[in-house]
C-alpha positions as CSV (number, residue, x, y, z in Angstrom):
1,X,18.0,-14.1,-10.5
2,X,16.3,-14.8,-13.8
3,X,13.0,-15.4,-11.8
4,X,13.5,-12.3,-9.5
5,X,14.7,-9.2,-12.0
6,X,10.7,-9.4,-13.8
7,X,8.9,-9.5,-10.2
8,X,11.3,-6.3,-9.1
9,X,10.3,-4.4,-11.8
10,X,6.8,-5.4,-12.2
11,X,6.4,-4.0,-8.4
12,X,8.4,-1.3,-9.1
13,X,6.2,0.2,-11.8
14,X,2.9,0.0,-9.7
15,X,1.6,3.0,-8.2
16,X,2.3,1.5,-4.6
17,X,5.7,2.6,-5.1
18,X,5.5,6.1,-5.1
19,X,8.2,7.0,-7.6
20,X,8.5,6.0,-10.8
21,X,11.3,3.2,-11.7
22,X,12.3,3.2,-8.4
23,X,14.0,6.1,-8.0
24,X,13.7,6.3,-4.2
25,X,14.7,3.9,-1.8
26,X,12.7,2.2,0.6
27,X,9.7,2.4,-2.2
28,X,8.0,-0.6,-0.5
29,X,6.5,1.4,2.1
30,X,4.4,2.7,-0.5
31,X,3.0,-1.2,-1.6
32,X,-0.4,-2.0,-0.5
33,X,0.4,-4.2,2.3
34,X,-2.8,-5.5,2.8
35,X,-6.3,-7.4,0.7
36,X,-8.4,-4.7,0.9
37,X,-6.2,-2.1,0.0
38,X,-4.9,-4.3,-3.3
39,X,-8.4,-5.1,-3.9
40,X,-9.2,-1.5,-4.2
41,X,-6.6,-0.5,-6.4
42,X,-3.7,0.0,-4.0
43,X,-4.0,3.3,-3.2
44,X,-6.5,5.1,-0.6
45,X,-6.4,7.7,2.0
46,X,-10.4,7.8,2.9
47,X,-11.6,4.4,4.1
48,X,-11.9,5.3,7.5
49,X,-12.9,2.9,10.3
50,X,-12.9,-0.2,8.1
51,X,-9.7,-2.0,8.2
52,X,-7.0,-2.0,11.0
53,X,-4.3,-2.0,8.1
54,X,-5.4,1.3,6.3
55,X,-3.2,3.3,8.9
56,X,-0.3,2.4,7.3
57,X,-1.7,4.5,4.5
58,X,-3.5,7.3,6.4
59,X,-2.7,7.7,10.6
60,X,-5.8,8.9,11.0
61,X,-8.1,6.3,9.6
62,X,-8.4,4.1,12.8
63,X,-9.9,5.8,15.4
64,X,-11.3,3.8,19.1
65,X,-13.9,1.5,17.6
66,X,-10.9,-0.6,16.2
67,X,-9.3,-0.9,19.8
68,X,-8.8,-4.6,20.0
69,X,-8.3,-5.6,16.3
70,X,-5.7,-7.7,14.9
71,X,-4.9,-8.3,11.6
72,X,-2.3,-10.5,9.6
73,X,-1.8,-10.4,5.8
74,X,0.8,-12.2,3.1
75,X,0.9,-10.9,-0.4
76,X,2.0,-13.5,-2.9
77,X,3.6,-11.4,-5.8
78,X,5.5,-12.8,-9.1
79,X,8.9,-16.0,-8.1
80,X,10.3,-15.3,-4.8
81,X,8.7,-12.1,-4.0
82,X,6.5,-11.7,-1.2
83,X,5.2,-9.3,1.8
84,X,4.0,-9.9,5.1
85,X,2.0,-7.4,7.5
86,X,0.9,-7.4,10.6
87,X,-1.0,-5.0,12.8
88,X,-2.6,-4.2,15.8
89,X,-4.3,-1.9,17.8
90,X,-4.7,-1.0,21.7
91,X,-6.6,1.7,23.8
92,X,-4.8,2.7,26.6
93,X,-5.8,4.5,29.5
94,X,-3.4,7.3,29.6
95,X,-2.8,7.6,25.9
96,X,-6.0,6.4,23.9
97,X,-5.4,3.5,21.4
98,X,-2.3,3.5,19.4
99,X,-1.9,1.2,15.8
100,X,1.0,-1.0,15.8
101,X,2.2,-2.4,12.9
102,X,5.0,-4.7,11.2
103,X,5.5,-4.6,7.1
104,X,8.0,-6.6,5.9
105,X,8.9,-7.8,1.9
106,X,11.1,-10.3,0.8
107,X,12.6,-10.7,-2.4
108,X,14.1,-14.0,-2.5
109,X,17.2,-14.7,-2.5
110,X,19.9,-13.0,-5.2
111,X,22.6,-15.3,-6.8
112,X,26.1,-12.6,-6.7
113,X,28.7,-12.3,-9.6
114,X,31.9,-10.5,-8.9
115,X,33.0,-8.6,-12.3
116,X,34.5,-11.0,-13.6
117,X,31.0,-13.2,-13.7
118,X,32.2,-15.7,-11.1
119,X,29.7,-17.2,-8.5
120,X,30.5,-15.3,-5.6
121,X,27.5,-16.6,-3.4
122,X,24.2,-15.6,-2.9
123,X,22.3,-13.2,-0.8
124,X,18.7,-12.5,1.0
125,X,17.1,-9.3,0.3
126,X,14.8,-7.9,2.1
127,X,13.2,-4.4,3.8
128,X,11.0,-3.9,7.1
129,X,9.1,-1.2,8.7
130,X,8.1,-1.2,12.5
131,X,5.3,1.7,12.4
132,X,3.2,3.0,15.5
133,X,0.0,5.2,14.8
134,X,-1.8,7.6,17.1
135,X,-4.7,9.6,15.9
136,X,-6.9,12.2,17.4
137,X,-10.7,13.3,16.8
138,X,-11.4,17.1,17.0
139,X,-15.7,17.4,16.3
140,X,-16.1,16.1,12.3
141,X,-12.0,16.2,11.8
142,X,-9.9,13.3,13.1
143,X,-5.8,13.8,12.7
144,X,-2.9,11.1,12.9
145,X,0.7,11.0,13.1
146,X,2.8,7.6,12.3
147,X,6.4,7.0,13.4
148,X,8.6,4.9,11.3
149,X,11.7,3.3,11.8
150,X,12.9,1.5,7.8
151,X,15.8,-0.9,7.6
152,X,16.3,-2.5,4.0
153,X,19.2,-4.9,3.0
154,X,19.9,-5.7,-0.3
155,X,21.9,-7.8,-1.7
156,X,24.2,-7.3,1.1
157,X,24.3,-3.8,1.2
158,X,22.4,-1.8,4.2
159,X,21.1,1.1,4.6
160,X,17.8,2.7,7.7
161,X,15.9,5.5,8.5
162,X,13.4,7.3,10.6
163,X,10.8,8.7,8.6
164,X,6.8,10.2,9.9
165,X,3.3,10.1,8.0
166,X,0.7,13.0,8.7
167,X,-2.7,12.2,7.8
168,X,-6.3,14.0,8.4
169,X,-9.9,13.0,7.5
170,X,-13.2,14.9,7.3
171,X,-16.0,12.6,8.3
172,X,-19.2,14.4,7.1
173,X,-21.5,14.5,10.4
174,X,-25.1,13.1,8.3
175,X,-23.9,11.5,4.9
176,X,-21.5,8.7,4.2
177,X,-18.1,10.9,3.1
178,X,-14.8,10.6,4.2
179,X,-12.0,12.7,2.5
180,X,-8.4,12.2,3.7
181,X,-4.9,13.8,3.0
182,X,-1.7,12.2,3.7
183,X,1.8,13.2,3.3
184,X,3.9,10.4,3.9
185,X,7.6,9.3,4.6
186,X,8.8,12.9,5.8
187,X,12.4,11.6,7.8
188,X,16.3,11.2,7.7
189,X,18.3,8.1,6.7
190,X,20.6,7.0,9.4
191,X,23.0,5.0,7.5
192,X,23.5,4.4,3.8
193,X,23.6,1.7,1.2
194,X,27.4,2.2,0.9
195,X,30.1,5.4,1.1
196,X,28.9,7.0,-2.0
197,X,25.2,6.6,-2.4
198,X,22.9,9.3,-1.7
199,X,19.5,7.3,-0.4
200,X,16.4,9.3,-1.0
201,X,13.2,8.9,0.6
202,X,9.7,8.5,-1.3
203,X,8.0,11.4,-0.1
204,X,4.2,11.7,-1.5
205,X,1.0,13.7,-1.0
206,X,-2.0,11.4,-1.1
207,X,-5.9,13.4,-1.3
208,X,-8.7,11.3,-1.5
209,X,-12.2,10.7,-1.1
210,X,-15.0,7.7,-0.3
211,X,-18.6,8.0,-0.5
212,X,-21.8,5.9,-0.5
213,X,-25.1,7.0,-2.0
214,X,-27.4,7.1,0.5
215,X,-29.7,4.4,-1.6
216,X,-27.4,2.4,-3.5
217,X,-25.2,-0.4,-1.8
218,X,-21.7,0.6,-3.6
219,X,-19.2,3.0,-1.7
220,X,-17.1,4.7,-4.0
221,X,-13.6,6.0,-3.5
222,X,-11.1,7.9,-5.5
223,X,-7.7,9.0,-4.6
224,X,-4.6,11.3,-6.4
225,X,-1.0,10.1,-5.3
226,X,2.1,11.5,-6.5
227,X,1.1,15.1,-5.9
228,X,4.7,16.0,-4.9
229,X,6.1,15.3,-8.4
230,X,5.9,17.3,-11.6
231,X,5.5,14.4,-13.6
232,X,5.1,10.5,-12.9
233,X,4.7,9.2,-16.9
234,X,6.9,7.2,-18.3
235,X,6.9,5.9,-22.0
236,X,9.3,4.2,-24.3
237,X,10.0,6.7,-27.2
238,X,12.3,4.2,-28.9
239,X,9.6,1.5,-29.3
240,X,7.1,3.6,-30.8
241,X,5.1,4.4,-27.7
242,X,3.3,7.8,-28.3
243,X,4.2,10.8,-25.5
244,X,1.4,10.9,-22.9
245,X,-1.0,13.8,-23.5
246,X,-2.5,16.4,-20.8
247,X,-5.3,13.8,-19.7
248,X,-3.1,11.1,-20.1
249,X,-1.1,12.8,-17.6
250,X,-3.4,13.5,-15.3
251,X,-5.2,10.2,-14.9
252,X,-1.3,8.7,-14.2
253,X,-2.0,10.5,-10.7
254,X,-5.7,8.9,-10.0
255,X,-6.7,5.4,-8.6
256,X,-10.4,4.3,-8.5
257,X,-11.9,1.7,-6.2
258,X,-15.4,0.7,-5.5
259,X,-17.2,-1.4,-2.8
260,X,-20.3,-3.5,-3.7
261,X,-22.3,-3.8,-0.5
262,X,-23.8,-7.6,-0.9
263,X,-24.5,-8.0,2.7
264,X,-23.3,-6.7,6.0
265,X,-20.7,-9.9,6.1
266,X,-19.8,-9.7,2.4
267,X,-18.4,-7.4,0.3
268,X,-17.1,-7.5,-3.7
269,X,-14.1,-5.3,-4.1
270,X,-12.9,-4.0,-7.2
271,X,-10.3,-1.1,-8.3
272,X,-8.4,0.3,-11.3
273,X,-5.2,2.2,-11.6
274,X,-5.3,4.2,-15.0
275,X,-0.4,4.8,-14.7
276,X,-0.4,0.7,-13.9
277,X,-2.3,-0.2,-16.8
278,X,-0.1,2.5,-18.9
279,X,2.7,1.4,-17.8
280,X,2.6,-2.5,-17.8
281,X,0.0,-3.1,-20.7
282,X,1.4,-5.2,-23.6
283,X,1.4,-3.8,-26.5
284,X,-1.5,-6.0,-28.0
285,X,-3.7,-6.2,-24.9
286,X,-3.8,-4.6,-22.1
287,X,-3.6,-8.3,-20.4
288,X,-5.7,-7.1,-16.8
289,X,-2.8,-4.2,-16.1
290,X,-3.9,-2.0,-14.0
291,X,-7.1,-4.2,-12.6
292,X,-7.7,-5.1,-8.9
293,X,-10.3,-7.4,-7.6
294,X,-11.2,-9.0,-4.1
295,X,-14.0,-10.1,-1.5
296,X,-14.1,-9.7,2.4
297,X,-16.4,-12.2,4.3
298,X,-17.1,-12.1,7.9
299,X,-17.1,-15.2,9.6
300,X,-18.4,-15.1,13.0
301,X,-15.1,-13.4,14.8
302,X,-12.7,-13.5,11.9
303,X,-13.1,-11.4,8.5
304,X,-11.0,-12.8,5.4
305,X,-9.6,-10.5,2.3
306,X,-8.8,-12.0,-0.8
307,X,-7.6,-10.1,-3.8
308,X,-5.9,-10.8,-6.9
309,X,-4.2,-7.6,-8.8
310,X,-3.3,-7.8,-12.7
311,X,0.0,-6.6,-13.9
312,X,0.3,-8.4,-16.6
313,X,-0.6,-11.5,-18.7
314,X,-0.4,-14.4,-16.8
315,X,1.8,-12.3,-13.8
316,X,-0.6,-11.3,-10.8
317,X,-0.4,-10.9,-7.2
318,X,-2.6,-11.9,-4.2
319,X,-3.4,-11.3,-0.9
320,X,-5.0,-12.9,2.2
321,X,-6.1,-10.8,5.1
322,X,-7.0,-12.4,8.3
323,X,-8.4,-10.3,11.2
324,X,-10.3,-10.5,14.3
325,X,-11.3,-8.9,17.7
326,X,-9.1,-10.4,20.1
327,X,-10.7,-8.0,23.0
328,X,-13.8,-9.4,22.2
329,X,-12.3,-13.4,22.2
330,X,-11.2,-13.0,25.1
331,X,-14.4,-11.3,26.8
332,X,-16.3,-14.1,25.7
333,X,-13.5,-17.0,27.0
């Protein structure tokens, strides 16, 4: 449990869970469940067309040409703490390709104490989503919907839910620009943690956008999260930590992200979260909080992801993407 409580809150404090100290359940829906993503700071509604796994963040960024694609991912965060994700897409002849998709986190395993501090056993915790994605492409506008079903145990205790992401993109006809809005985790809870809790879901507003120069190989992309809250800051008045300003504030609600081009088979991914690197900085260094690096490489049929994201000093998590056209394997077989 010693090992466990510092990973919890470390991933409860980054901006992939929506709410600040975890105040809503079922916040991991909000992690970045795969490299890329991580890589680019954790949060991004704009990437369109690139990755399989970026529906799970916006419906409507897979659209036919990803018809085929699978894609499997493990996140390796701080002691027993770990996510895995898989995802995969299929056009059918009725319906047009639907995303399917798996995200599941593990937090170890929980030693119990009854209240008088005796051993009473210990427990797996855990949460999963099972998530299917259909979009739809109206002349420069594409639009998505995802269905969610959330179960999460912890510790023993239980509690589900139904929940629905809405998503758009604009896809600028001649330049390379994508912007995307999301609102994500709309639902009801089926059953709660216990007879007197009162589970909340982590409803958020995502806007964000991606662009490449037309002569420079880096695509930018920037994205505000949180937009359904009045305030996401959080500081430590007791320890001298001075109240965020106006700008302050506003940066809490921004991620950055940017793509260096290096070949059509390799990219160098990078990304920066201004509320992480508040939030988790020591106080005599910021120690990498808030700081997101990664590569893709395309190997023949398969493309890996690797990224490494900084919390803080000496505590980091990374990722491994693995994905491939199996339509296209099997063409050639």
């Amino acid at each position: 449990m010693k090992r466990l409580l510092p990973a919890i809150w470390i991933l409860l404090a980054t901006p992939c869970f929506a709410q600040v100290g975890g105040q809503k359940s079922f916040d991991f829906l909000n992690v970045a469940n795969n490299a890329r993503l991580a890589a680019l700071g954790g949060v991004n509604t704009s990437l369109t067309d690139r990755d399989l796994n970026f529906f799970f963040s916006n419906p409507s960024l897979v659209s036919d040409s990803l018809a085929g694609f699978a894609s499997a991912t493990y996140q390796f965060y701080v002691a027993d703490v770990g996510q895995s994700t898989f995802s995969y897409a299929h056009k059918f002849n009725s319906i047009g390709t639907l995303a399917f998709g798996i995200q599941h986190i593990g937090y170890g395993t929980i030693q119990g104490y009854d209240a008088s501090g005796n051993d009473i056993g210990t427990y797996k915790s855990g949460e999963t989503a099972l998530v299917i994605g259909k979009s739809h492409q109206i002349a420069h506008f594409r639009f998505g919907a995802n269905v969610k079903m959330v179960f999460s145990n912890i510790a023993g205790y239980r509690a589900s839910a139904a929940m629905l992401d809405l998503g758009g993109v604009f896809i600028h006809p001649e330049k390379d620009l994508r912007i995307g809005l999301t609102v994500k985790n709309l639902g009801i809870v089926f059953s709660e943690y216990s007879e007197t809790s009162s589970t909340e879901l982590p409803f958020d507003v995502q806007l964000g956008a991606s662009f490449k120069p037309e002569h420079m190989p880096l695509r930018f992309s920037v994205t505000a999260y949180n937009l359904a809250r009045k305030d996401v800051t959080y500081y430590n008045a007791s320890s001298g930590q001075d109240k965020p300003g106006t700008l302050d504030k506003v940066l809490r609600r921004f991620n950055f992200g940017v793509e260096v081009l290096l070949h059509r088979n390799v990219n160098i991914l990078a990304g920066y979260n201004y509320r992480v690197h508040q939030e988790l900085k020591l106080d005599a260094a910021g120690g990498g909080a808030g700081l997101s690096l990664g590569f893709s490489a395309r190997i023949r049929s398969f493309e890996f992801v690797f990224s490494r994201s900084g919390y803080v000093a000496g505590k980091a998590g990374y990722g491994l993407t693995l994905s491939s056209n199996i339509n296209s394997m099997l063409r050639r077989r």
